[in-house]
PDB file with one MODEL, atoms N, CA, C and O in Angstrom:
MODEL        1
ATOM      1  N   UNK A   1       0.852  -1.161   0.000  1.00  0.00           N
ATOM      2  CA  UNK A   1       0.000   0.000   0.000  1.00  0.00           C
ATOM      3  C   UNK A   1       0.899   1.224   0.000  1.00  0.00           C
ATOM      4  O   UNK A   1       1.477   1.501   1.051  1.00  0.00           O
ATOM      5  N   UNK A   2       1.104   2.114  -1.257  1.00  0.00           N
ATOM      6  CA  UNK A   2       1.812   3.348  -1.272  1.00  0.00           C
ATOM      7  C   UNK A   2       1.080   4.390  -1.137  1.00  0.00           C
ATOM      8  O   UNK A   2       0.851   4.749  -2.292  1.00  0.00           O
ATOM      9  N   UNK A   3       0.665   4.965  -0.558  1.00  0.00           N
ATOM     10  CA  UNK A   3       0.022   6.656  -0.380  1.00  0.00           C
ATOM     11  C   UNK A   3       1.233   7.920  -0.455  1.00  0.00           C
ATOM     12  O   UNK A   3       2.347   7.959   0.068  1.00  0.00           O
ATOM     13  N   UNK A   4       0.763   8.580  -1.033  1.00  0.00           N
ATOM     14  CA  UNK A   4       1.641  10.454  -1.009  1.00  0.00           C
ATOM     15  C   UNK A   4       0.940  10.535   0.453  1.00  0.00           C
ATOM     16  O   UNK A   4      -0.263  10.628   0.693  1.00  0.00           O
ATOM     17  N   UNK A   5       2.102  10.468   1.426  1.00  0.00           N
ATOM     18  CA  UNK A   5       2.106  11.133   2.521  1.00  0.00           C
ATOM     19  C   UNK A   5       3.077  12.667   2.757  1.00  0.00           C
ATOM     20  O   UNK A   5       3.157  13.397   3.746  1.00  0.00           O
ATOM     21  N   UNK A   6       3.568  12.735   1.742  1.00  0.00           N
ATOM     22  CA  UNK A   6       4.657  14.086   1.704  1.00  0.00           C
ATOM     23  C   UNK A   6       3.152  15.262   1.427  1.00  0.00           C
ATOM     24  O   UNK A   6       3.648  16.382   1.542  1.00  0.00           O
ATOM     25  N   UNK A   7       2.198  15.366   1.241  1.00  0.00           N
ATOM     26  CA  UNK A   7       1.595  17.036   1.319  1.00  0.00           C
ATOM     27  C   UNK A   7       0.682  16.458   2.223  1.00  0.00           C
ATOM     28  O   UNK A   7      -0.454  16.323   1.768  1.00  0.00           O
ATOM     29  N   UNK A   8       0.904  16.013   3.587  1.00  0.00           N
ATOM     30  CA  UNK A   8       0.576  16.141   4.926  1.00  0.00           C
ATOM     31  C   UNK A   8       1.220  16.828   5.773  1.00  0.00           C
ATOM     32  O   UNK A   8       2.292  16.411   6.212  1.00  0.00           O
ATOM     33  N   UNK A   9       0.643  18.116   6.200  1.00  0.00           N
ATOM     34  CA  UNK A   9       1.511  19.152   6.727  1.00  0.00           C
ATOM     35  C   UNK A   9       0.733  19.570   7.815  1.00  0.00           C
ATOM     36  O   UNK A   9       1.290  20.297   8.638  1.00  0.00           O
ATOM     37  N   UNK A  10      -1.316  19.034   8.122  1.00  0.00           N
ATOM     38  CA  UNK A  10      -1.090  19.840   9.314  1.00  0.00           C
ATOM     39  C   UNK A  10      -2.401  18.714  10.081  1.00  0.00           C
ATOM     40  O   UNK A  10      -2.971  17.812   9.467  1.00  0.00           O
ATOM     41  N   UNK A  11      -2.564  18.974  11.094  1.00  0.00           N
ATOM     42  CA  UNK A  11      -3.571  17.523  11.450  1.00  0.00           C
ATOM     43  C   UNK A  11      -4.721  17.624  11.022  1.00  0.00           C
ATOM     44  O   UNK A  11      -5.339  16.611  11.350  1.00  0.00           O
ATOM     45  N   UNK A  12      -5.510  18.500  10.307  1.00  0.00           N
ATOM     46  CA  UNK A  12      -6.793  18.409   9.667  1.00  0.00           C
ATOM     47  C   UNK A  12      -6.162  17.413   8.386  1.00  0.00           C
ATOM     48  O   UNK A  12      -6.743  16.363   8.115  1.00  0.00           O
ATOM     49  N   UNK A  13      -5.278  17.718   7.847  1.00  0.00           N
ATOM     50  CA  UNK A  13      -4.857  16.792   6.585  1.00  0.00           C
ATOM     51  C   UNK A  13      -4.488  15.623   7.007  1.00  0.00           C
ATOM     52  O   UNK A  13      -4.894  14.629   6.405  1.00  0.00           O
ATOM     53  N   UNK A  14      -3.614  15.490   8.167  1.00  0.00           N
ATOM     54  CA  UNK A  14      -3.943  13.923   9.160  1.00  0.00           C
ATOM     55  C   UNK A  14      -5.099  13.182   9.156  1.00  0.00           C
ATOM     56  O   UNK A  14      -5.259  12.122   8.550  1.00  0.00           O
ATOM     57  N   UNK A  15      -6.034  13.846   9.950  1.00  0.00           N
ATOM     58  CA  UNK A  15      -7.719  13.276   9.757  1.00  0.00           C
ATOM     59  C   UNK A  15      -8.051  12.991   8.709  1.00  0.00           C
ATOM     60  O   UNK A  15      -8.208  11.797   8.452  1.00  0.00           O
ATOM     61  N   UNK A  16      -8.350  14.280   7.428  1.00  0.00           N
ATOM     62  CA  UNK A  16      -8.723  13.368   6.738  1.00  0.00           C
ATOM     63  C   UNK A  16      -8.214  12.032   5.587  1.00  0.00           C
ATOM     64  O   UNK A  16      -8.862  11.399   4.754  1.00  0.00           O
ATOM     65  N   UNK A  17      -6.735  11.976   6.012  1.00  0.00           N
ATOM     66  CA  UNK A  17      -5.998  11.177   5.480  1.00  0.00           C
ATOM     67  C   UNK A  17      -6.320   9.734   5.938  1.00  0.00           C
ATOM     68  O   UNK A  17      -6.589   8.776   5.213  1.00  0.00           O
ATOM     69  N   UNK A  18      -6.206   9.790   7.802  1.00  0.00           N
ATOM     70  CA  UNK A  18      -6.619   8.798   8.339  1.00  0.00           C
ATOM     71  C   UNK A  18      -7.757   8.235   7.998  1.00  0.00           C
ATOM     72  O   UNK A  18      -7.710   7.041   7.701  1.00  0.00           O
ATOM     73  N   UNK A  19      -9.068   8.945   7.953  1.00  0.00           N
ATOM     74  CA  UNK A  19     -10.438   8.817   7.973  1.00  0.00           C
ATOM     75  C   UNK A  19     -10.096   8.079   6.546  1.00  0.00           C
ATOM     76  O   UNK A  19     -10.348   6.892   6.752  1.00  0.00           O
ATOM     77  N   UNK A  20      -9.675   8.220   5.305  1.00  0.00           N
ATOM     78  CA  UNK A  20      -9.749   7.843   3.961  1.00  0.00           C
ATOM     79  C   UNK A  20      -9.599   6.596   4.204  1.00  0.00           C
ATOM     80  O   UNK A  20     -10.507   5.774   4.076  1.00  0.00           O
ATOM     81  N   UNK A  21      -8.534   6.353   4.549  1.00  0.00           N
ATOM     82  CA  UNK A  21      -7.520   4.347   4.737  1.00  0.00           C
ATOM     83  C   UNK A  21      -8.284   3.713   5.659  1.00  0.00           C
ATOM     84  O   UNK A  21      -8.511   2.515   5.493  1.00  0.00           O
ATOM     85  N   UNK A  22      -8.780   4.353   6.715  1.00  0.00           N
ATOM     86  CA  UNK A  22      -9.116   3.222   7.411  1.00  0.00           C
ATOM     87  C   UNK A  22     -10.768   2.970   6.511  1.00  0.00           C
ATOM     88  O   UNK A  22     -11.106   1.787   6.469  1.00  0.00           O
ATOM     89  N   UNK A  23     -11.687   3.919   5.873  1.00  0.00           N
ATOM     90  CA  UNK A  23     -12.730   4.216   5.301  1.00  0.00           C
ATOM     91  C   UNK A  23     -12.580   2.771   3.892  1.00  0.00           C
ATOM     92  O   UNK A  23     -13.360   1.863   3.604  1.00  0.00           O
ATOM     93  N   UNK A  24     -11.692   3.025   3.515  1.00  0.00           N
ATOM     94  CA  UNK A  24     -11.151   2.016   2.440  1.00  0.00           C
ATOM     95  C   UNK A  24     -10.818   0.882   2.818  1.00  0.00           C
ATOM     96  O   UNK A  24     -11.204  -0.119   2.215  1.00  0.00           O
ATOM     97  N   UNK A  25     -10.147   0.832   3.738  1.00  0.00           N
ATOM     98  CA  UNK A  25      -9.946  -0.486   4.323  1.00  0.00           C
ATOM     99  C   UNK A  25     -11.370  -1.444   4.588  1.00  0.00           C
ATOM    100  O   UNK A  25     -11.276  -2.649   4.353  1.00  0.00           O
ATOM    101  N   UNK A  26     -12.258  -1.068   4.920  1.00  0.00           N
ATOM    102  CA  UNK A  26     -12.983  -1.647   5.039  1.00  0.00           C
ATOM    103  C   UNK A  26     -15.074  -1.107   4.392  1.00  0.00           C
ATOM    104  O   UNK A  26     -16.222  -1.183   4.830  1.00  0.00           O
ATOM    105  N   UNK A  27     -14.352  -0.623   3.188  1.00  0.00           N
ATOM    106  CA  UNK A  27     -15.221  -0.258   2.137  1.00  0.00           C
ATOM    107  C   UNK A  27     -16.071   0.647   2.378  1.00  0.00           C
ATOM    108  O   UNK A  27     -16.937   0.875   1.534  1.00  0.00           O
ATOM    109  N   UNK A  28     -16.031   1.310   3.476  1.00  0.00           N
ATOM    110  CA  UNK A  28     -16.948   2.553   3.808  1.00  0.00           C
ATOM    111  C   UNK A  28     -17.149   3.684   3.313  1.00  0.00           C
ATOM    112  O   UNK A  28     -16.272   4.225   2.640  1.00  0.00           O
ATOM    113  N   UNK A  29     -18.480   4.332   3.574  1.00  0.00           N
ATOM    114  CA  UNK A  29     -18.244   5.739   2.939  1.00  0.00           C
ATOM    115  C   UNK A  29     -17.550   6.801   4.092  1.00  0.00           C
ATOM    116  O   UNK A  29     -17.902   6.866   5.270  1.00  0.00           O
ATOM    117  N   UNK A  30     -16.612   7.512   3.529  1.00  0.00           N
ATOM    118  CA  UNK A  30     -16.271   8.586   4.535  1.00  0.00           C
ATOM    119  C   UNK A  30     -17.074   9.425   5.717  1.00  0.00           C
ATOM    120  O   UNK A  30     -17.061   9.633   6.930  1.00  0.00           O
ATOM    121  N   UNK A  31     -18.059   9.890   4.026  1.00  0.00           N
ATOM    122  CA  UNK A  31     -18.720  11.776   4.554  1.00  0.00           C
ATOM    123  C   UNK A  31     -19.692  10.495   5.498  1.00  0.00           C
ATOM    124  O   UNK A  31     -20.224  11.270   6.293  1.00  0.00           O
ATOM    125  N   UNK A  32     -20.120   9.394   5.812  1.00  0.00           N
ATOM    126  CA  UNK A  32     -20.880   8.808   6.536  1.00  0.00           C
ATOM    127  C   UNK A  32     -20.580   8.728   8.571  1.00  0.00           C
ATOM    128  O   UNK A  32     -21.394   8.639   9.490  1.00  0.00           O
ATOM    129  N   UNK A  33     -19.408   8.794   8.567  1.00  0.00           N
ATOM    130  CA  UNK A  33     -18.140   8.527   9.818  1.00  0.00           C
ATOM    131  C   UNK A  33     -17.414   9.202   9.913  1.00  0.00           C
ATOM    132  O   UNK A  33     -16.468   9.525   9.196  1.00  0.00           O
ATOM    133  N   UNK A  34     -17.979   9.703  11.394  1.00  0.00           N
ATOM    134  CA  UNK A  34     -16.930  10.521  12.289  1.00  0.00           C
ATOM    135  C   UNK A  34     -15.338   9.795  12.668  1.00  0.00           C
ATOM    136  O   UNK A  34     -15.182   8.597  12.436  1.00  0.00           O
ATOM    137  N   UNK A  35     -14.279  10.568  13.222  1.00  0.00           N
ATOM    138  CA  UNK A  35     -13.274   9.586  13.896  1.00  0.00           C
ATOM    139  C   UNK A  35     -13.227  10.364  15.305  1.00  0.00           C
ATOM    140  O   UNK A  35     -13.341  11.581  15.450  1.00  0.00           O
ATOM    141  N   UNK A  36     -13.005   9.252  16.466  1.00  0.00           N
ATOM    142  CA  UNK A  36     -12.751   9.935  17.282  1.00  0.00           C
ATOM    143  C   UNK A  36     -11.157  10.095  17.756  1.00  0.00           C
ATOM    144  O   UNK A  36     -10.454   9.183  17.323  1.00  0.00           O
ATOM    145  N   UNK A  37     -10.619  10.861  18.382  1.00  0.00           N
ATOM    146  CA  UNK A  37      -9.228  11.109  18.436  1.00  0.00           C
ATOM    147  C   UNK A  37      -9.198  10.667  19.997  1.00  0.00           C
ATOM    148  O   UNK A  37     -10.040  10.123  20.711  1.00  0.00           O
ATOM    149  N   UNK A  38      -8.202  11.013  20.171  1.00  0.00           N
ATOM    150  CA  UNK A  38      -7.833  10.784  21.444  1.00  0.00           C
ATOM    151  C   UNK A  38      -5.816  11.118  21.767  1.00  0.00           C
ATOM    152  O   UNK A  38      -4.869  10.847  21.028  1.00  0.00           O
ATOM    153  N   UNK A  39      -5.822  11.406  22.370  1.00  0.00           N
ATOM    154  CA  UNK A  39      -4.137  11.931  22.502  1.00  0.00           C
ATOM    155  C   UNK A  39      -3.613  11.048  23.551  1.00  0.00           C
ATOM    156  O   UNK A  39      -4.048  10.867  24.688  1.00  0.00           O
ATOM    157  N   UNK A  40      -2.689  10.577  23.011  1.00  0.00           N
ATOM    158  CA  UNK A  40      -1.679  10.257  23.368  1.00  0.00           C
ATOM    159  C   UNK A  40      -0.366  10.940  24.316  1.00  0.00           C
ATOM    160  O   UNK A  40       0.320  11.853  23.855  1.00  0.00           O
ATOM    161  N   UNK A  41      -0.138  10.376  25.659  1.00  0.00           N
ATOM    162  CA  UNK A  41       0.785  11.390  26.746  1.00  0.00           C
ATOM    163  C   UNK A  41       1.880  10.494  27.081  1.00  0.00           C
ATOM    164  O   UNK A  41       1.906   9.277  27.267  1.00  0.00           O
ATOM    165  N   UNK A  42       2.840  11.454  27.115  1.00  0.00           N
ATOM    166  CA  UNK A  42       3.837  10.768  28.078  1.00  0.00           C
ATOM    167  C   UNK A  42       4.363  11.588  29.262  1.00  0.00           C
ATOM    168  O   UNK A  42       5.166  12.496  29.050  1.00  0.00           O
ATOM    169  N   UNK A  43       4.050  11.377  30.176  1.00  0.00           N
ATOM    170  CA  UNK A  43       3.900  12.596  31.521  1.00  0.00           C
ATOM    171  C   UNK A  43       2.776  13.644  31.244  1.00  0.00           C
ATOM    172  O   UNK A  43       1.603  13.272  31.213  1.00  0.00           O
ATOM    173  N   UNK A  44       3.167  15.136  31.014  1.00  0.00           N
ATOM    174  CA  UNK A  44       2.604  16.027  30.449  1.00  0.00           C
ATOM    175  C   UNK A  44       2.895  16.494  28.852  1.00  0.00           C
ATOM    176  O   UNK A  44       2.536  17.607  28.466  1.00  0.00           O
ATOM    177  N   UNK A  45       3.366  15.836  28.239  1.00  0.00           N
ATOM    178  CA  UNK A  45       3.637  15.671  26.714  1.00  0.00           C
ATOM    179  C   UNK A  45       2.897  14.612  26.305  1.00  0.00           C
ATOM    180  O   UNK A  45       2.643  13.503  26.775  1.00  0.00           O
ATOM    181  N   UNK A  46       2.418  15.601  24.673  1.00  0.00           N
ATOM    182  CA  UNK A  46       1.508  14.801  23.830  1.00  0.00           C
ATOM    183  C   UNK A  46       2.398  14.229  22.785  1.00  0.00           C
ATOM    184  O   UNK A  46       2.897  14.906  21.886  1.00  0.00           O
ATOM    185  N   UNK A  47       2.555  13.086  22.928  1.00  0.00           N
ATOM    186  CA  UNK A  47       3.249  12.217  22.069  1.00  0.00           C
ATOM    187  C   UNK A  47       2.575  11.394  20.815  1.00  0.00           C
ATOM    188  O   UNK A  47       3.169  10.388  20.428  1.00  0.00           O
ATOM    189  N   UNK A  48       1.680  11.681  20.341  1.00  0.00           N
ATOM    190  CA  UNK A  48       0.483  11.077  19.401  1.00  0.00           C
ATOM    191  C   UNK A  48      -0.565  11.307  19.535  1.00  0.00           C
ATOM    192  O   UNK A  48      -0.947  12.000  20.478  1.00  0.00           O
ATOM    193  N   UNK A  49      -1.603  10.659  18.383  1.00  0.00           N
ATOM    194  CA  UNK A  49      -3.038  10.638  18.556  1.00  0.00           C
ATOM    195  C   UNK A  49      -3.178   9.363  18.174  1.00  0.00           C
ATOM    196  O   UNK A  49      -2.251   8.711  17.694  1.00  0.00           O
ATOM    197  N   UNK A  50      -4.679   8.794  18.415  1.00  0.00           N
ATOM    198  CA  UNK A  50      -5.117   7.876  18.527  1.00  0.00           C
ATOM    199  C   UNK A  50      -6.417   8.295  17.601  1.00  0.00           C
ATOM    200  O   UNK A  50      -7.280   9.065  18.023  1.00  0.00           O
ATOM    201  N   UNK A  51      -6.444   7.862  16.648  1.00  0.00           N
ATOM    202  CA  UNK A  51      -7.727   7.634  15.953  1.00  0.00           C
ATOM    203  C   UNK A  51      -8.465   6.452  16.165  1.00  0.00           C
ATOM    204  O   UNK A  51      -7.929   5.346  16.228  1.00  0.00           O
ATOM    205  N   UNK A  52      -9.796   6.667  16.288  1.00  0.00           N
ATOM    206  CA  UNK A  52     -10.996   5.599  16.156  1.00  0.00           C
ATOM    207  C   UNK A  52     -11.633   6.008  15.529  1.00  0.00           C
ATOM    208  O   UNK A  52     -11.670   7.218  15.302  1.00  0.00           O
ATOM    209  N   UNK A  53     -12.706   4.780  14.777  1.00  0.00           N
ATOM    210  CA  UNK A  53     -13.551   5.266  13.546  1.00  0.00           C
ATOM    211  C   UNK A  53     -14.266   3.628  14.098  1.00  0.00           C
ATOM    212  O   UNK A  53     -13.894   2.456  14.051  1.00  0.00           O
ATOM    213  N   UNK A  54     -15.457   4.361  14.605  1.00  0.00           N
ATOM    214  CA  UNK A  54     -16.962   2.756  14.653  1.00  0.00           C
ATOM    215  C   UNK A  54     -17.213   3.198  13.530  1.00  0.00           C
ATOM    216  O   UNK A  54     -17.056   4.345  13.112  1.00  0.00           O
ATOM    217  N   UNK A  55     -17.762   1.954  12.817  1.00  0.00           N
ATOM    218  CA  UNK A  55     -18.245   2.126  11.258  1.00  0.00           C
ATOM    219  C   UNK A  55     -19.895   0.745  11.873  1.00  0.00           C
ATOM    220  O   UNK A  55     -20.135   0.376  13.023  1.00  0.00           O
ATOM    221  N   UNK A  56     -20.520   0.429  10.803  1.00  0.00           N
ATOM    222  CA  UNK A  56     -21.601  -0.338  10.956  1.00  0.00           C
ATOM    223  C   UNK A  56     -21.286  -2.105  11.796  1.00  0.00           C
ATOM    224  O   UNK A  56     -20.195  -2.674  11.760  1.00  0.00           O
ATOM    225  N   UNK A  57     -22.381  -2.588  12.391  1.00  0.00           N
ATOM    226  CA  UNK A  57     -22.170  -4.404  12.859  1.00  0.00           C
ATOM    227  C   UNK A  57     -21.032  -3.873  13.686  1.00  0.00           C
ATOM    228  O   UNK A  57     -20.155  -3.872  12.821  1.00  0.00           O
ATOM    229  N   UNK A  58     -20.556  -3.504  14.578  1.00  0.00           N
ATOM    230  CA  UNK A  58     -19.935  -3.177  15.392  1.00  0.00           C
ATOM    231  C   UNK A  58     -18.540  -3.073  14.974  1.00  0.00           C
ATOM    232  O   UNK A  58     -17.672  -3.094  15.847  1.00  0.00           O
ATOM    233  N   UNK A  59     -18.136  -2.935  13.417  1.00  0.00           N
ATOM    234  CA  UNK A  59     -16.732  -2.690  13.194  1.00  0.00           C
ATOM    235  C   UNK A  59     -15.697  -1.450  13.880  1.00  0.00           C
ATOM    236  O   UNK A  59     -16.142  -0.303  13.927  1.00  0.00           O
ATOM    237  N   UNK A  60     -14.383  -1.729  14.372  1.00  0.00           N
ATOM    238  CA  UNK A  60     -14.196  -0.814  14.579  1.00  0.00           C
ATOM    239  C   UNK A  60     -12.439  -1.074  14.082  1.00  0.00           C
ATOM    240  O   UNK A  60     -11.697  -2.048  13.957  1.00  0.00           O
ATOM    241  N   UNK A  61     -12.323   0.556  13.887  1.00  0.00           N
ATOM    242  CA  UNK A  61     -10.898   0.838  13.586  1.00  0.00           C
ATOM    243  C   UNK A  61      -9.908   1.874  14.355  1.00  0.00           C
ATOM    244  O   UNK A  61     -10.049   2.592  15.345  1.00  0.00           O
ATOM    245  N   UNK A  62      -8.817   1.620  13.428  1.00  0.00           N
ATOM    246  CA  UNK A  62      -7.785   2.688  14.589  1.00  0.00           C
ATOM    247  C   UNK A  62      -6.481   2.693  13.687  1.00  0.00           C
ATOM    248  O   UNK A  62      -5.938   1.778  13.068  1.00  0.00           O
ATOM    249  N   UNK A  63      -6.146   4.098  13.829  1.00  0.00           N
ATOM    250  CA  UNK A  63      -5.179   4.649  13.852  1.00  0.00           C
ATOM    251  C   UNK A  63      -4.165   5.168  15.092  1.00  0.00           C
ATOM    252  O   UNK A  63      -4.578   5.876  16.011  1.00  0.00           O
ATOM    253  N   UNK A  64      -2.638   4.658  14.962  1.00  0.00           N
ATOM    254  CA  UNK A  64      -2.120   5.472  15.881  1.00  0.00           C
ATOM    255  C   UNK A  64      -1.297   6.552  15.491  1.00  0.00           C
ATOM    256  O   UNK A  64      -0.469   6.015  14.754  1.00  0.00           O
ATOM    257  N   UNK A  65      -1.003   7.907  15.558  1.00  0.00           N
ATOM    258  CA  UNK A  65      -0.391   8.634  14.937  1.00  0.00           C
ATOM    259  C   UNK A  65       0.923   8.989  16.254  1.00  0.00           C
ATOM    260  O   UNK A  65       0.803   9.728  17.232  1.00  0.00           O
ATOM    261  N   UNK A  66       2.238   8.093  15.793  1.00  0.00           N
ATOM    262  CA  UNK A  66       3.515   8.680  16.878  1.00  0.00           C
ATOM    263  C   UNK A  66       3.866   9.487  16.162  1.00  0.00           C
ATOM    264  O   UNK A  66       4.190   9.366  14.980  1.00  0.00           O
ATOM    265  N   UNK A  67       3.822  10.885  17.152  1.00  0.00           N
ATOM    266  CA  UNK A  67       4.449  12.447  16.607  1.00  0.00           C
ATOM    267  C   UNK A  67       6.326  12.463  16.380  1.00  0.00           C
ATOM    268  O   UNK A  67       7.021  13.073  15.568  1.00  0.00           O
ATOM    269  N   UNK A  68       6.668  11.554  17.437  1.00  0.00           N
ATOM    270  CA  UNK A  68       8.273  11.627  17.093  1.00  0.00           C
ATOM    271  C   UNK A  68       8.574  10.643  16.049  1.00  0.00           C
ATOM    272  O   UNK A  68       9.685  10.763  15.534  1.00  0.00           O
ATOM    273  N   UNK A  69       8.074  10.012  15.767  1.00  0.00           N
ATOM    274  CA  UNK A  69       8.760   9.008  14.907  1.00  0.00           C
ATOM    275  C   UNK A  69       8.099   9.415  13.155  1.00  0.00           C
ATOM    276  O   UNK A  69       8.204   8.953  12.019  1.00  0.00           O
ATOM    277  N   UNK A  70       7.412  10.544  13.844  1.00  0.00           N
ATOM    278  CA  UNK A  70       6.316  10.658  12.399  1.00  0.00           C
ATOM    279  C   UNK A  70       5.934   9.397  11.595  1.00  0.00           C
ATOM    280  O   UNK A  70       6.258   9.329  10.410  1.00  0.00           O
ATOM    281  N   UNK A  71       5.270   8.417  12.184  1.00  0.00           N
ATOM    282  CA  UNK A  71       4.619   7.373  11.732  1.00  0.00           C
ATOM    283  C   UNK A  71       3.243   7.440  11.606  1.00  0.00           C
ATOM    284  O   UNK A  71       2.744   8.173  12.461  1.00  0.00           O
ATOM    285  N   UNK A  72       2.470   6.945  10.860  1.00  0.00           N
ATOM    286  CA  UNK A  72       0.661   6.299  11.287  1.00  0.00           C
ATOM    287  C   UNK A  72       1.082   4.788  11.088  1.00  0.00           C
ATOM    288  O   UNK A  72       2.004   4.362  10.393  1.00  0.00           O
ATOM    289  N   UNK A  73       0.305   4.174  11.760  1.00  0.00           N
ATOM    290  CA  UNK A  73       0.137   2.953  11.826  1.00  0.00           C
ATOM    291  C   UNK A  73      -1.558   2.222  11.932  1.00  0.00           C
ATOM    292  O   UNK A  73      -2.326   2.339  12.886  1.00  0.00           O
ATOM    293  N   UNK A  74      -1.741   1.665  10.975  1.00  0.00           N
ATOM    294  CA  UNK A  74      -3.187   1.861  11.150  1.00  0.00           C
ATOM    295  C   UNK A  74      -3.940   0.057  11.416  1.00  0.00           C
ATOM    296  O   UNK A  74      -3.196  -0.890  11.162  1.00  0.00           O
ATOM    297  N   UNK A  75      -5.208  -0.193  11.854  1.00  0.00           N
ATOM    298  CA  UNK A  75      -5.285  -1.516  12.726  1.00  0.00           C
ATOM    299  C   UNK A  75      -6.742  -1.587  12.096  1.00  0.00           C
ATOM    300  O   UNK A  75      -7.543  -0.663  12.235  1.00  0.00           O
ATOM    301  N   UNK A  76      -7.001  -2.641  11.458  1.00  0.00           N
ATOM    302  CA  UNK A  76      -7.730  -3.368  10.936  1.00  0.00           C
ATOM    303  C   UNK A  76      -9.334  -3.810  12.132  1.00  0.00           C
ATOM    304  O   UNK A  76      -9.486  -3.502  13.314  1.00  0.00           O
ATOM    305  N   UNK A  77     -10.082  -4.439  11.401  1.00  0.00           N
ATOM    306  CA  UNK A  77     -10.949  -4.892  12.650  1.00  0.00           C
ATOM    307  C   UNK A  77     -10.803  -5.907  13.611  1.00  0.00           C
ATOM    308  O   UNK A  77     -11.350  -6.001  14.710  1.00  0.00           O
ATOM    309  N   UNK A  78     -10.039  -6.618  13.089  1.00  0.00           N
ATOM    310  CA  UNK A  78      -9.019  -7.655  13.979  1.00  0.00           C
ATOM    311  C   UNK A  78      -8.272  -7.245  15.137  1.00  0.00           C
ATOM    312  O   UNK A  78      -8.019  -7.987  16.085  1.00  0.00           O
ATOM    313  N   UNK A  79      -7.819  -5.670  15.000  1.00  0.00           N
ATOM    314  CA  UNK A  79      -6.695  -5.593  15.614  1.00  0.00           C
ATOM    315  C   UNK A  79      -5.405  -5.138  15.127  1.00  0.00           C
ATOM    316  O   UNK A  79      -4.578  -4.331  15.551  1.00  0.00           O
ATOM    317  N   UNK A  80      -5.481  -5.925  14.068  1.00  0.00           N
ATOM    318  CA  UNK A  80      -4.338  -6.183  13.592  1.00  0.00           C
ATOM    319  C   UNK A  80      -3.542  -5.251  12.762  1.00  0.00           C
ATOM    320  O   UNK A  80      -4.207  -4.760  11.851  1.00  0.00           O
ATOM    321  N   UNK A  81      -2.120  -4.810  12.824  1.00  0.00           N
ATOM    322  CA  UNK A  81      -1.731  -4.039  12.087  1.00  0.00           C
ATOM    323  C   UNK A  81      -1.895  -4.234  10.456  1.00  0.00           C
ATOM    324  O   UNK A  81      -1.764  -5.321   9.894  1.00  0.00           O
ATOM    325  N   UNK A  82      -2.243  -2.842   9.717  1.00  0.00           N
ATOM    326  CA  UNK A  82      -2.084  -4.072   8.390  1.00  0.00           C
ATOM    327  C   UNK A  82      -1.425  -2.567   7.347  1.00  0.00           C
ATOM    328  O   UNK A  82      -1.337  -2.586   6.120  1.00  0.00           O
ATOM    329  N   UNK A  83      -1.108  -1.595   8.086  1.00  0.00           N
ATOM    330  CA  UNK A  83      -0.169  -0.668   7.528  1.00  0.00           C
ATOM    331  C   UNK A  83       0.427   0.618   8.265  1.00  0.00           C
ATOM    332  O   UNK A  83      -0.302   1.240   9.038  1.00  0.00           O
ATOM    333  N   UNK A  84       1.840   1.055   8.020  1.00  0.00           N
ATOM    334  CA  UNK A  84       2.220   1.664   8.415  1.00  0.00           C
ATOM    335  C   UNK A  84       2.760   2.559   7.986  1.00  0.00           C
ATOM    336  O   UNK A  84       3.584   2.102   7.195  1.00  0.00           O
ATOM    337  N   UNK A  85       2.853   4.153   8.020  1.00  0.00           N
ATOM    338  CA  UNK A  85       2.973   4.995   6.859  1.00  0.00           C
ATOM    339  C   UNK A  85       4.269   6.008   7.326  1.00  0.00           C
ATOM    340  O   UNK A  85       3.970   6.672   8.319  1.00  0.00           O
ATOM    341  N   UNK A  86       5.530   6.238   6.855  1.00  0.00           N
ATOM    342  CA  UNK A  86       5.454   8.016   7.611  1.00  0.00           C
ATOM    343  C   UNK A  86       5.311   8.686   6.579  1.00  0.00           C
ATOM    344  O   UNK A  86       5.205   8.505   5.366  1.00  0.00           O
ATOM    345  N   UNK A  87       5.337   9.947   7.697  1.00  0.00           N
ATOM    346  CA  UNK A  87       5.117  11.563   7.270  1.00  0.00           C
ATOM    347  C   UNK A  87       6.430  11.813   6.944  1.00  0.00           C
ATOM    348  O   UNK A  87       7.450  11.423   7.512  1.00  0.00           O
ATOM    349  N   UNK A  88       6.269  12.648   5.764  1.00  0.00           N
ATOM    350  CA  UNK A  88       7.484  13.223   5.752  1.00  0.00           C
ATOM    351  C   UNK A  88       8.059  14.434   6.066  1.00  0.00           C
ATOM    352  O   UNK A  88       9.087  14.951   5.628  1.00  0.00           O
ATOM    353  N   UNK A  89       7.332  14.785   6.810  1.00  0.00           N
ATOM    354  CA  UNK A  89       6.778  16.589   7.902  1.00  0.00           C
ATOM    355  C   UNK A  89       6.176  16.420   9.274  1.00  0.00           C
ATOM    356  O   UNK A  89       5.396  15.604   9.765  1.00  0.00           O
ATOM    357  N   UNK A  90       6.611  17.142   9.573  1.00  0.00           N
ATOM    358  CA  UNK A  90       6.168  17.538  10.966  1.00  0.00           C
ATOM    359  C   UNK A  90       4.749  18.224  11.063  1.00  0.00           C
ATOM    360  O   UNK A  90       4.645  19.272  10.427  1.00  0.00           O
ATOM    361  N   UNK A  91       3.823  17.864  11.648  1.00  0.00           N
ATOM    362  CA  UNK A  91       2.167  18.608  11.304  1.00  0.00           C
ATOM    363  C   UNK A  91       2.564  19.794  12.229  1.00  0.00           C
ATOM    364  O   UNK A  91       3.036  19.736  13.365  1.00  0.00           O
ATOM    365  N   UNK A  92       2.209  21.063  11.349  1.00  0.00           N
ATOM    366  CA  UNK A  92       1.529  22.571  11.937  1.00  0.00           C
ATOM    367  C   UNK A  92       0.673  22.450  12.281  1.00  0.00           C
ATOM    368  O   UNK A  92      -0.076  21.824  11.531  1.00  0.00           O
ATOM    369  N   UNK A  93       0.016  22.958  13.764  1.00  0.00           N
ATOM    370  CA  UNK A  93      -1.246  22.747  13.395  1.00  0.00           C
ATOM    371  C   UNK A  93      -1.968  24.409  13.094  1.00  0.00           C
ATOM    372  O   UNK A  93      -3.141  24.517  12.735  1.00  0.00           O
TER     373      UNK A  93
ENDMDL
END
């Protein structure tokens, strides 16, 4: 799975990047599903986000977004990892 992750520059373009793959991954319509976020800490530092996306029959998905490593890593309904992307930028927000 190759995606242009190089004109991801700020976390609205995160979202809806995330929202797309995991949306595809499991044949959904987008404009149908919210994602919910969630941040990621280490002490008082935000070290990532956490995407979720419930879709229909109780599917659910996830994204993790690590800010230092500029990775997404994204998790199937299984669980299971089934891709991992970086950024090639640091998100503005």
């Amino acid at each position: 799975m190759s995606f242009a992750t190089d004109a991801i520059r700020t976390l609205d373009q995160l979202r809806e990047y995330v929202l797309r793959i995991l949306c595809e991954k499991e044949n959904l319509l987008a404009e149908q599903f919210r994602l919910q976020e969630i941040p990621i800490r280490r002490g008082d530092q935000t070290c990532g986000l956490q995407f979720l996306l419930r879709g229909p029959r109780q599917v659910q998905l996830a994204a993790v977004y690590a800010s230092e490593a500029r990775q997404v890593y994204f998790y199937d309904a299984r669980g299971e990892r089934f891709a991992k992307q970086p950024l090639m930028h640091s998100l503005n927000d």
